[in-house]
N, CA, C and O atoms as a GROMACS GRO file, in nm:
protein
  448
    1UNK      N    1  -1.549  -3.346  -7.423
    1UNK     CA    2  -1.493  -3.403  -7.304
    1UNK      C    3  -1.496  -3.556  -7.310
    1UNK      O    4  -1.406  -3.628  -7.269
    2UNK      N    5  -1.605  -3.595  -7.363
    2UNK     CA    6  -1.625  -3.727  -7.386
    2UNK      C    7  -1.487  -3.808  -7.488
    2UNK      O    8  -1.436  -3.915  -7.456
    3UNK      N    9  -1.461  -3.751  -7.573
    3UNK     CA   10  -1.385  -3.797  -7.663
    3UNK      C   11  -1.209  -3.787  -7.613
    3UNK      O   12  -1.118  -3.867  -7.636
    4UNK      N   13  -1.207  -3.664  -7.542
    4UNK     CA   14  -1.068  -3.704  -7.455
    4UNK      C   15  -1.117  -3.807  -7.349
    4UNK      O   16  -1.112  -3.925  -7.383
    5UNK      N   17  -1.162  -3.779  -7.230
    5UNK     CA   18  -1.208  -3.920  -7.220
    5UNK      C   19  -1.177  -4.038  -7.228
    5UNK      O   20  -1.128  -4.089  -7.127
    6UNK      N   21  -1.194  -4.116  -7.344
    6UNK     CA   22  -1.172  -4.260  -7.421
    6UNK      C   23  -1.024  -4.199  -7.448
    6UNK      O   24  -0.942  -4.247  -7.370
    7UNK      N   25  -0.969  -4.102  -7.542
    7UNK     CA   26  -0.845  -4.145  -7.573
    7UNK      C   27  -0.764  -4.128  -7.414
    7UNK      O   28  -0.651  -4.178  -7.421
    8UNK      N   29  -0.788  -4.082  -7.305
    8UNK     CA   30  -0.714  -4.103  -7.206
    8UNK      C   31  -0.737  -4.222  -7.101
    8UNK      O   32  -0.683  -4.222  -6.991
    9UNK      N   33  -0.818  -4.320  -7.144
    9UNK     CA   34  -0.873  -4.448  -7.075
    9UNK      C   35  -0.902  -4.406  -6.924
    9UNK      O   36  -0.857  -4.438  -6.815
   10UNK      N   37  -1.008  -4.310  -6.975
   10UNK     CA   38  -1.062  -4.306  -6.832
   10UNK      C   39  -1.221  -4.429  -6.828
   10UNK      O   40  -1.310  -4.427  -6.912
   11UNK      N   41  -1.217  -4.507  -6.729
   11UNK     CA   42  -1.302  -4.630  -6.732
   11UNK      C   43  -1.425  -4.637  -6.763
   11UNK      O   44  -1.482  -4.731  -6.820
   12UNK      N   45  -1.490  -4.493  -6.712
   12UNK     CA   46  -1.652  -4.437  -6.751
   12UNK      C   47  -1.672  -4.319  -6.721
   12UNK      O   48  -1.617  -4.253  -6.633
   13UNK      N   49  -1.785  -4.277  -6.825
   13UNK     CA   50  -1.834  -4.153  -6.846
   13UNK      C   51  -1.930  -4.097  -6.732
   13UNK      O   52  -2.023  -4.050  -6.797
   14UNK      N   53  -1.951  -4.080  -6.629
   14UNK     CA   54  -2.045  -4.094  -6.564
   14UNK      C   55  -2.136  -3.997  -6.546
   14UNK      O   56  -2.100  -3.899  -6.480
   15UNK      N   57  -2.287  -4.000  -6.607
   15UNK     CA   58  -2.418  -3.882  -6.610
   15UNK      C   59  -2.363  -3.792  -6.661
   15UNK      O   60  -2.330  -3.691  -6.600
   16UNK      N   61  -2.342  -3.814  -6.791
   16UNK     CA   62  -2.293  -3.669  -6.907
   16UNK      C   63  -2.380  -3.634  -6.918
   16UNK      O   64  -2.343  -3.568  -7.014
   17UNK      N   65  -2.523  -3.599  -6.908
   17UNK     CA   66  -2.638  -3.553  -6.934
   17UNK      C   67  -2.752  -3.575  -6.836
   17UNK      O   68  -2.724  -3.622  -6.725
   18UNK      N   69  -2.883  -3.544  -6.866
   18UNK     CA   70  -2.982  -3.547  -6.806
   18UNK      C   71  -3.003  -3.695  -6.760
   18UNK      O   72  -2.975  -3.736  -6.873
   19UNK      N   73  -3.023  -3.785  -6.707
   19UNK     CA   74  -3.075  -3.903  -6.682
   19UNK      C   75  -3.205  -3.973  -6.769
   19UNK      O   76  -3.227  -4.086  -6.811
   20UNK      N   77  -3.292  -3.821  -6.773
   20UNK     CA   78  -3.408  -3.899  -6.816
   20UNK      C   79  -3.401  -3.911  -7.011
   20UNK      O   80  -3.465  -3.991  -7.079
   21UNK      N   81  -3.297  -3.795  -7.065
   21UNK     CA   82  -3.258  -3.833  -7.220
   21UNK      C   83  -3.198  -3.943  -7.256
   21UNK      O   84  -3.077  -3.933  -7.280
   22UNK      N   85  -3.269  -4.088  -7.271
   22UNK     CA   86  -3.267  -4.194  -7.329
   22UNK      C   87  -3.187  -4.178  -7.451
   22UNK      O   88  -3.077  -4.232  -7.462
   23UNK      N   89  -3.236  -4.109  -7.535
   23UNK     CA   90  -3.177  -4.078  -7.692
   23UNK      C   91  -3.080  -4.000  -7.673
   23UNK      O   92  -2.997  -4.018  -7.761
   24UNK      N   93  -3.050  -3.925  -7.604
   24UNK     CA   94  -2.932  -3.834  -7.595
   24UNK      C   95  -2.841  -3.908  -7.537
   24UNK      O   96  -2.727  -3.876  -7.569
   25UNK      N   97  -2.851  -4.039  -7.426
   25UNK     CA   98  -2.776  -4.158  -7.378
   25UNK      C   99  -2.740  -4.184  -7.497
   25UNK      O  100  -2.628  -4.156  -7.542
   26UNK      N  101  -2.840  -4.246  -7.566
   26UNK     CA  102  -2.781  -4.410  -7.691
   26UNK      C  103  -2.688  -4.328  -7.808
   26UNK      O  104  -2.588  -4.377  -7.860
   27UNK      N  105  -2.730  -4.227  -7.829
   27UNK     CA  106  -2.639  -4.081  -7.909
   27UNK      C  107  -2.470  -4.103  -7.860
   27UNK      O  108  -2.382  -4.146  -7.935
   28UNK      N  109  -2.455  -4.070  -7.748
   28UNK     CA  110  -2.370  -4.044  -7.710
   28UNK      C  111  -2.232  -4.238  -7.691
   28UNK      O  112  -2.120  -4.280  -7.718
   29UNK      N  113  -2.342  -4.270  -7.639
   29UNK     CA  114  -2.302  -4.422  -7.640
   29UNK      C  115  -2.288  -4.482  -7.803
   29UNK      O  116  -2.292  -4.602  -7.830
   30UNK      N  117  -2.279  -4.419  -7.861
   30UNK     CA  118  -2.310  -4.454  -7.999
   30UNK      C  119  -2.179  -4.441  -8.038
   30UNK      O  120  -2.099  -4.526  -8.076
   31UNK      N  121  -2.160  -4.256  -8.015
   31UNK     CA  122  -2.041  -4.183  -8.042
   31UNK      C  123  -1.917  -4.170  -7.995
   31UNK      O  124  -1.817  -4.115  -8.041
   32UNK      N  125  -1.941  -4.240  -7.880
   32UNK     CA  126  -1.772  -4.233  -7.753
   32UNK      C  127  -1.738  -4.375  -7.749
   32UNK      O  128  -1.807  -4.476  -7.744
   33UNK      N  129  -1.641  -4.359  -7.751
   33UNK     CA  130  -1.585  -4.483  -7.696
   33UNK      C  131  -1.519  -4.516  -7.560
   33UNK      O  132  -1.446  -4.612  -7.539
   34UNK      N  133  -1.564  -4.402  -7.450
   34UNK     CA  134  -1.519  -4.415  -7.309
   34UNK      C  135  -1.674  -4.451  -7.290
   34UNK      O  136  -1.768  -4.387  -7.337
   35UNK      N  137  -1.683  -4.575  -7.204
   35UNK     CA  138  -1.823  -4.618  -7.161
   35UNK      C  139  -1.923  -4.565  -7.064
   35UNK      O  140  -1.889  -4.572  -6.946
   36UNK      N  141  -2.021  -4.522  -7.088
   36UNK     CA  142  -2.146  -4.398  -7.069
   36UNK      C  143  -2.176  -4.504  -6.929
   36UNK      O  144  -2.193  -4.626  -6.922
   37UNK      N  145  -2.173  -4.414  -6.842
   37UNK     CA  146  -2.246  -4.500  -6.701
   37UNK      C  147  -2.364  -4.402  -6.632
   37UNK      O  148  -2.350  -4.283  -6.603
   38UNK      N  149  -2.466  -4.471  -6.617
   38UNK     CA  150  -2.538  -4.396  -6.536
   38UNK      C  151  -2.651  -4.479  -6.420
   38UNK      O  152  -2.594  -4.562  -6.349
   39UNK      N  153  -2.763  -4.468  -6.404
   39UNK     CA  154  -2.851  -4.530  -6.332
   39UNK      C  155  -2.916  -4.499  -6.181
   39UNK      O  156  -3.013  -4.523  -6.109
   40UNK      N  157  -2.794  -4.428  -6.188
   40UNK     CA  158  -2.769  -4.394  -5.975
   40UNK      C  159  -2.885  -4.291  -5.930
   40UNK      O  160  -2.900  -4.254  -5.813
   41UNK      N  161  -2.966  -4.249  -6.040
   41UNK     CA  162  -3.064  -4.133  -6.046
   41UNK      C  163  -3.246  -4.267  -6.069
   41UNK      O  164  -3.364  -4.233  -6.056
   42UNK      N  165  -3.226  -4.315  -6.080
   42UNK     CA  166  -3.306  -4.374  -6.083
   42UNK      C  167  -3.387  -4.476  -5.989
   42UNK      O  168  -3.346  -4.592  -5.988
   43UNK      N  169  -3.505  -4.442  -5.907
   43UNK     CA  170  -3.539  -4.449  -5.790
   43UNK      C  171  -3.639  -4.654  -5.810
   43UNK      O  172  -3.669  -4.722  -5.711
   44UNK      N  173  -3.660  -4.688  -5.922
   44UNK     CA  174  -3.718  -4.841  -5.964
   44UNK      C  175  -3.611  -4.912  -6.048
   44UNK      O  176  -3.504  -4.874  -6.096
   45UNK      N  177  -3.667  -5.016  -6.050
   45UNK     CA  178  -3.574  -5.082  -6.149
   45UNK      C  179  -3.616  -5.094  -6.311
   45UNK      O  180  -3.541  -5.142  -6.397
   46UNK      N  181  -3.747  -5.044  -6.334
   46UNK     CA  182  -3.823  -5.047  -6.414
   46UNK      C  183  -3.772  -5.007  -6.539
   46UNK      O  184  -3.770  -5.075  -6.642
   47UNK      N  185  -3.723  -4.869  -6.519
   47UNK     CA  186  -3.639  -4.794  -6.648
   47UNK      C  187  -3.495  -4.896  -6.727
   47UNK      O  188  -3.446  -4.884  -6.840
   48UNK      N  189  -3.470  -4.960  -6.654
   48UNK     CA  190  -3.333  -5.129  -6.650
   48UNK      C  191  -3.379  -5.116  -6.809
   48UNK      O  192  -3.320  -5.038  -6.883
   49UNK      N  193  -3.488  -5.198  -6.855
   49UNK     CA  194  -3.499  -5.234  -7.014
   49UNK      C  195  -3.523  -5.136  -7.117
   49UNK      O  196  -3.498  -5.168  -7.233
   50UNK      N  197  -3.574  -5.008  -7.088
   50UNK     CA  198  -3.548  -4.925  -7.167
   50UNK      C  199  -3.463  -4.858  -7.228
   50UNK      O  200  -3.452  -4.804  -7.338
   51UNK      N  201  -3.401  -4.872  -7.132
   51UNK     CA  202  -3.222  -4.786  -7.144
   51UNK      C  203  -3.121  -4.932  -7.210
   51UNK      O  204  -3.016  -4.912  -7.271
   52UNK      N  205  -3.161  -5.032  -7.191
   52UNK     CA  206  -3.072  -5.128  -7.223
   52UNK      C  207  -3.148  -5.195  -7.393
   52UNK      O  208  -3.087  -5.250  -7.485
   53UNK      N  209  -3.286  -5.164  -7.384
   53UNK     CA  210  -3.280  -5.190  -7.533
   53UNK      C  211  -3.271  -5.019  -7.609
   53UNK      O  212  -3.347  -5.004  -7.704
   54UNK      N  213  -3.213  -4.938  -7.584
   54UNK     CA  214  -3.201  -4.813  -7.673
   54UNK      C  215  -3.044  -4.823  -7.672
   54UNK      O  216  -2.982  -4.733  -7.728
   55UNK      N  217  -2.961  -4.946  -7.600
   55UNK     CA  218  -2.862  -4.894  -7.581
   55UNK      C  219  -2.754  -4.777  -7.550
   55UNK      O  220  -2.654  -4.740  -7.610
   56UNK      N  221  -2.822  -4.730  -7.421
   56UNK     CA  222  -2.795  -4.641  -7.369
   56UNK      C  223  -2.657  -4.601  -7.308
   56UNK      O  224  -2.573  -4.519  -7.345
   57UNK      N  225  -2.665  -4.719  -7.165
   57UNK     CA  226  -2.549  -4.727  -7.078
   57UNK      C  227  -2.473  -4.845  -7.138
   57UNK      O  228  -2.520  -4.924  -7.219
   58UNK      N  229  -2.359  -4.848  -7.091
   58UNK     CA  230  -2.245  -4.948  -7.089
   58UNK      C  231  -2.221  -5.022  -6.949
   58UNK      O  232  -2.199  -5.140  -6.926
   59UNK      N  233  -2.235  -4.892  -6.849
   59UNK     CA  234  -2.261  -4.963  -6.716
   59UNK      C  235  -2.365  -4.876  -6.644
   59UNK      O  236  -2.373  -4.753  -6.642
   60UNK      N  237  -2.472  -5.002  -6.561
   60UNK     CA  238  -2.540  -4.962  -6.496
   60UNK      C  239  -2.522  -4.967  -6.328
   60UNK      O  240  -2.509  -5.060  -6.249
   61UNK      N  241  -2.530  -4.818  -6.315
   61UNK     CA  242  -2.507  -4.783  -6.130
   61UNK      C  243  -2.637  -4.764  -6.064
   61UNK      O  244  -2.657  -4.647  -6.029
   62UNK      N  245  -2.764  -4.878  -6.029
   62UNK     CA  246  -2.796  -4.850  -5.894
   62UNK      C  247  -2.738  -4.822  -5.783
   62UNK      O  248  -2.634  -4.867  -5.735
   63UNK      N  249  -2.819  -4.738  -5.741
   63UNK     CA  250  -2.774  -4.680  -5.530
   63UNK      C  251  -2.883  -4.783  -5.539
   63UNK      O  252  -2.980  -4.809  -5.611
   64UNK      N  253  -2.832  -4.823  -5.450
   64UNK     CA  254  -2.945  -4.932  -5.338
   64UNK      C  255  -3.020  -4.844  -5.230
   64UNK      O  256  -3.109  -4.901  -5.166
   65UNK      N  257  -2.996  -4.712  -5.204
   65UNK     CA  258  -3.078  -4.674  -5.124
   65UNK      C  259  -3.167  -4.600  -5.191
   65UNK      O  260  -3.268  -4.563  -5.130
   66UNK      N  261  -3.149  -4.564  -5.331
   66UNK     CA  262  -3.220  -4.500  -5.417
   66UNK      C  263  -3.335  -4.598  -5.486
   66UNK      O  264  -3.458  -4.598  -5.490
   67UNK      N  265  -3.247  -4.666  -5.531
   67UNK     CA  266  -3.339  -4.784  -5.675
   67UNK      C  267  -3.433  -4.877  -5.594
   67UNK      O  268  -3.514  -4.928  -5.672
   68UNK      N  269  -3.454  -4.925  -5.451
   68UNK     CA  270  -3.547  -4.964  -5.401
   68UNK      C  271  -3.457  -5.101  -5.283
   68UNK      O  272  -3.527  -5.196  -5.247
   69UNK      N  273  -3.368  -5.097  -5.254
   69UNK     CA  274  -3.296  -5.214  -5.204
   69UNK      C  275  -3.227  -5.300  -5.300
   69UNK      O  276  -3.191  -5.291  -5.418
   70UNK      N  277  -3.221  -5.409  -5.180
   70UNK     CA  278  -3.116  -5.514  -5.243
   70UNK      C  279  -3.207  -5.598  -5.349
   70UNK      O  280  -3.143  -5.640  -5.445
   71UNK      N  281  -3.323  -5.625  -5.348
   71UNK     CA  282  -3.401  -5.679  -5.467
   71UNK      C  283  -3.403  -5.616  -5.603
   71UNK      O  284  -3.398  -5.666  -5.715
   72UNK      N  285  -3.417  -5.442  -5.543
   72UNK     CA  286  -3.447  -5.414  -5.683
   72UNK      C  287  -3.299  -5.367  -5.759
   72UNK      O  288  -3.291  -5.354  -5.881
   73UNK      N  289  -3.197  -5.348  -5.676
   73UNK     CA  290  -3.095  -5.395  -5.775
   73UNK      C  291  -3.048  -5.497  -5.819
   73UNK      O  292  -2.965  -5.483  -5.909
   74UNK      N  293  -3.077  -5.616  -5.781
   74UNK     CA  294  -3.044  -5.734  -5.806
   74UNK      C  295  -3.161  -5.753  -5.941
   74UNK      O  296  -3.118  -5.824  -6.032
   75UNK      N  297  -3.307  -5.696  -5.960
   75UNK     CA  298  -3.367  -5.659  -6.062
   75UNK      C  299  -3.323  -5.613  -6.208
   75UNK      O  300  -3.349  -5.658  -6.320
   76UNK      N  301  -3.243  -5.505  -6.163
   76UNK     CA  302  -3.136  -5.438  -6.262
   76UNK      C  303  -3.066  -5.524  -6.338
   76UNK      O  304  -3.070  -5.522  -6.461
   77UNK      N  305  -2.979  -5.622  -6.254
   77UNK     CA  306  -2.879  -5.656  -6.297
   77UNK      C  307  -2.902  -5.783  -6.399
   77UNK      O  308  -2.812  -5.829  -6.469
   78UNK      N  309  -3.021  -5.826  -6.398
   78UNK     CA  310  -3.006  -5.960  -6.400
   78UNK      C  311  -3.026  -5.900  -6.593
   78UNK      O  312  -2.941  -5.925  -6.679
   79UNK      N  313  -3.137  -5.831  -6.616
   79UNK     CA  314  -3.128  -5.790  -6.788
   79UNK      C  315  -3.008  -5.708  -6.822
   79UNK      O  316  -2.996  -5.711  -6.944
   80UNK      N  317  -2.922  -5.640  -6.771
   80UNK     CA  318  -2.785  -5.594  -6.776
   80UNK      C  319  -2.715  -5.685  -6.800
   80UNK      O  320  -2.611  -5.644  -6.852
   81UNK      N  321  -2.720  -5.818  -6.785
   81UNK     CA  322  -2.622  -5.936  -6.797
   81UNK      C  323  -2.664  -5.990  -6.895
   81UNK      O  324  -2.578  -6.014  -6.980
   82UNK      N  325  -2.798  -6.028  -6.925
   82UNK     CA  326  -2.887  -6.080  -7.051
   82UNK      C  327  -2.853  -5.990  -7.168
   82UNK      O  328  -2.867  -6.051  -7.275
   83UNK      N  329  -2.814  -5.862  -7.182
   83UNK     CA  330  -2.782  -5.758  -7.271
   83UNK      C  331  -2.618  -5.712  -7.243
   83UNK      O  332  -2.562  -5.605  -7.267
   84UNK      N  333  -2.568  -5.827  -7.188
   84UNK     CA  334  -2.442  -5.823  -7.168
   84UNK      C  335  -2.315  -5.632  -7.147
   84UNK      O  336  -2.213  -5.573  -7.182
   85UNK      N  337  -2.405  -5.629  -7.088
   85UNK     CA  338  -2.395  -5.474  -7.026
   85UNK      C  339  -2.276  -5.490  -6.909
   85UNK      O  340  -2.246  -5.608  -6.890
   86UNK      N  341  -2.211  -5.405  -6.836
   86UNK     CA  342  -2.181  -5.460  -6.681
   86UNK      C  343  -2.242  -5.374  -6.602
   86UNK      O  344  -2.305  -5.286  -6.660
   87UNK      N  345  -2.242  -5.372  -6.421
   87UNK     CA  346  -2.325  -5.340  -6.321
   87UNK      C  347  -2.187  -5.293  -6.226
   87UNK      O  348  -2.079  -5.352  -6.218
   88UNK      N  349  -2.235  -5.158  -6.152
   88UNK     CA  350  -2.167  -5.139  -6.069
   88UNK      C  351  -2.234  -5.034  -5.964
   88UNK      O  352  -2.218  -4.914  -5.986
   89UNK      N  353  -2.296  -5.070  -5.870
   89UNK     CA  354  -2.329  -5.041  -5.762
   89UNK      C  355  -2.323  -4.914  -5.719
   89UNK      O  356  -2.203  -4.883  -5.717
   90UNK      N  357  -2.379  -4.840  -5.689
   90UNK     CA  358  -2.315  -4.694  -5.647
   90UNK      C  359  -2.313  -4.728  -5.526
   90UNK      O  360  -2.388  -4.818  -5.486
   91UNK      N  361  -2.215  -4.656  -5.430
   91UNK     CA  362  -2.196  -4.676  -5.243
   91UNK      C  363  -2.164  -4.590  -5.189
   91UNK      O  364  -2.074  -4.608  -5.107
   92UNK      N  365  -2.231  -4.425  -5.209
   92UNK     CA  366  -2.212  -4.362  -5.165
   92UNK      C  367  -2.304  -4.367  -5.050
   92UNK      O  368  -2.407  -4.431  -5.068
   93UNK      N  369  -2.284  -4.310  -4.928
   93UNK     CA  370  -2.402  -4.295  -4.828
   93UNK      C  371  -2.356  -4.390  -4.713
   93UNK      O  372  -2.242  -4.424  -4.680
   94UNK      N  373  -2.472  -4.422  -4.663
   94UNK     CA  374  -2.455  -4.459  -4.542
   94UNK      C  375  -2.351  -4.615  -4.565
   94UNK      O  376  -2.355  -4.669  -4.675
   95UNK      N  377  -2.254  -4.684  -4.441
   95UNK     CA  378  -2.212  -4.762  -4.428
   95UNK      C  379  -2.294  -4.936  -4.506
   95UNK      O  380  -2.241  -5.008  -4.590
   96UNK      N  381  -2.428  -4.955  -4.440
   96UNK     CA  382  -2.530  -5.011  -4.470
   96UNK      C  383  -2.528  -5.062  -4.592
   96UNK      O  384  -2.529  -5.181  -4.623
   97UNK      N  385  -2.526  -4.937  -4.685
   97UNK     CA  386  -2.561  -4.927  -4.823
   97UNK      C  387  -2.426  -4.958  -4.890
   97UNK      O  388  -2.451  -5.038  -4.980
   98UNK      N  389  -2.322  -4.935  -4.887
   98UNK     CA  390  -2.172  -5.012  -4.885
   98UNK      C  391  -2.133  -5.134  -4.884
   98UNK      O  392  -2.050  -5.184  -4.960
   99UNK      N  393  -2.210  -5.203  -4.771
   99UNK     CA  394  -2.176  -5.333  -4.728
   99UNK      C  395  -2.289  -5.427  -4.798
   99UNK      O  396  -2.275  -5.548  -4.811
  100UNK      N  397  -2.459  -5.320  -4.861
  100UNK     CA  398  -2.580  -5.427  -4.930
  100UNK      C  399  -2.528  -5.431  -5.065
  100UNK      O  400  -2.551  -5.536  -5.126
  101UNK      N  401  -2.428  -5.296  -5.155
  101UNK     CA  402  -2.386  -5.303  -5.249
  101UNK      C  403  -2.269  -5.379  -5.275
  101UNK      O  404  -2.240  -5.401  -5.393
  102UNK      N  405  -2.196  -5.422  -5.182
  102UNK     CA  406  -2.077  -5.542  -5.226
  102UNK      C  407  -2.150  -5.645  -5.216
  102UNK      O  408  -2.088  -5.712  -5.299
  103UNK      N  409  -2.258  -5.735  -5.170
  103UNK     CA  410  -2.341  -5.840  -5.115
  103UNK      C  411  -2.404  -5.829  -5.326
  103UNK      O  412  -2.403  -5.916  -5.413
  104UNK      N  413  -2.428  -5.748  -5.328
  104UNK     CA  414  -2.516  -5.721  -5.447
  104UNK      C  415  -2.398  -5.723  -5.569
  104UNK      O  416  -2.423  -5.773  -5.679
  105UNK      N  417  -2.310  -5.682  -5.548
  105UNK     CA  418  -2.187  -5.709  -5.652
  105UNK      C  419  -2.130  -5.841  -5.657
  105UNK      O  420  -2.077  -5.882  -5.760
  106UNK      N  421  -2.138  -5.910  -5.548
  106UNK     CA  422  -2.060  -6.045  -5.555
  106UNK      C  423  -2.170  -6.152  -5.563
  106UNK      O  424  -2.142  -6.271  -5.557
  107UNK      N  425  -2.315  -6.100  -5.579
  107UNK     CA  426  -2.445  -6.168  -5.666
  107UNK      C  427  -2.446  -6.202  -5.768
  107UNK      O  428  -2.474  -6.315  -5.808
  108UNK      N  429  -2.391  -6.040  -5.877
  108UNK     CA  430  -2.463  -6.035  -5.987
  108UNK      C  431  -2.360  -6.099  -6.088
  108UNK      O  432  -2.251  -6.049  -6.060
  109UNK      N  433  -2.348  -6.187  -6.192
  109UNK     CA  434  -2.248  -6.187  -6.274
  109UNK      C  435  -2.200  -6.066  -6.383
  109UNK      O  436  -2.093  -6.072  -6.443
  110UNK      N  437  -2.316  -5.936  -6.402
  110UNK     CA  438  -2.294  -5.851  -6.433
  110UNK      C  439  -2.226  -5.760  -6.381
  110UNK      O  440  -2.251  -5.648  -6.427
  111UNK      N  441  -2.134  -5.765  -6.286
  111UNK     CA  442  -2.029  -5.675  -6.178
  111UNK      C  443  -1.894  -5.752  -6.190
  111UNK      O  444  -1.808  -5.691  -6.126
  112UNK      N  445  -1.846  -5.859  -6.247
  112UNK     CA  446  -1.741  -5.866  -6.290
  112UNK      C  447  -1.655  -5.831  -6.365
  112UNK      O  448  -1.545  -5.886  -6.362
   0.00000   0.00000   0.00000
């Protein structure tokens, strides 16, 4: 699925797998060329450098109501940009969380 995918330019892959398979991420990110997105499962910002030095994701999706607020995605983003990754917000949910994730997108230089 992954490989149609890329040849049909669909923009990202999003949670082809378990969240917590790091190696089964950087595997796959290795092998596709439609860009692996995930993050939105992840309740800290902590996991940010692990996944970004295994080269995991291509883009990283904190929920802000998940990953800890507007700090700790703004946490995320900032080694996502240092590892020249991009960032894209998840906004599902309440209104709130919509309006802290565009505030948080038009922060980060990794959301352009």
């Amino acid at each position: 699925m992954g490989q149609t995918a890329g040849e049909c330019g669909v923009a990202w892959f999003e949670e082809p797998i378990e969240h917590t398979d790091i190696a089964g991420y950087a595997e796959l990110n290795r092998r596709l060329t439609v860009p692996i997105a995930g993050y939105q499962t992840y309740n800290t910002h902590y996991p940010a450098l692990k996944l970004l030095e295994a080269n995991a994701l291509e883009i990283h999706q904190p929920s802000l109501d998940y990953v800890g607020g507007v700090t700790a995605a703004q946490r995320v983003g900032v080694p996502v940009e240092a590892f020249g990754k991009r960032m894209v917000p998840r906004t599902l949910g309440p209104i709130v969380n919509f309006a802290a994730s565009l505030h948080v997108a038009a922060a980060q230089r990794a959301c352009s």
